[in-house]
C-alpha positions, 0 to 999 in steps of 0.5 A: 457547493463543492463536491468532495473526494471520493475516499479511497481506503485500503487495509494492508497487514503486513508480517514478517515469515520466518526464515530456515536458518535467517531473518526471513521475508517480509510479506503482506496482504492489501485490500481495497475497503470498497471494492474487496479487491485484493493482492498479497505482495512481497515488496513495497514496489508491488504493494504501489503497484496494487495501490495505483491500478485501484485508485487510478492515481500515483502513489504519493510517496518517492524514494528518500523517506517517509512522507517526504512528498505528503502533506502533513496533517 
């Protein structure tokens, strides 16, 4: 019998901050379900960065657009 994959799942919450006189800034929280890890993060690039040190492995998505390089379903 083959053994399956460990599940790795995270819960992200992402919100935009008002800014004084702008738009604002984009911020955001991300946990790791099984271990509560956490990390807040100001850019996708840090979020990655959390994403990658939890699970051990690369994150999937590359420059150019959503899902480009995960396969669907």
């Amino acid at each position: 019998m083959a053994q399956r994959p460990e599940t790795v799942s995270f819960v992200a919450r992402i919100w935009l901050e008002p800014g004084p006189a702008g738009p604002g800034a984009w911020r955001g929280r991300i946990q790791h379900v099984q271990s509560g890890q956490h990390a807040y993060f100001q850019d996708i690039k840090q979020m990655r960065e959390f994403l990658e040190g939890v699970a051990g492995a690369p994150f999937p998505l590359q420059a150019g657009g959503p899902g480009r390089n995960c396969p669907e379903g």
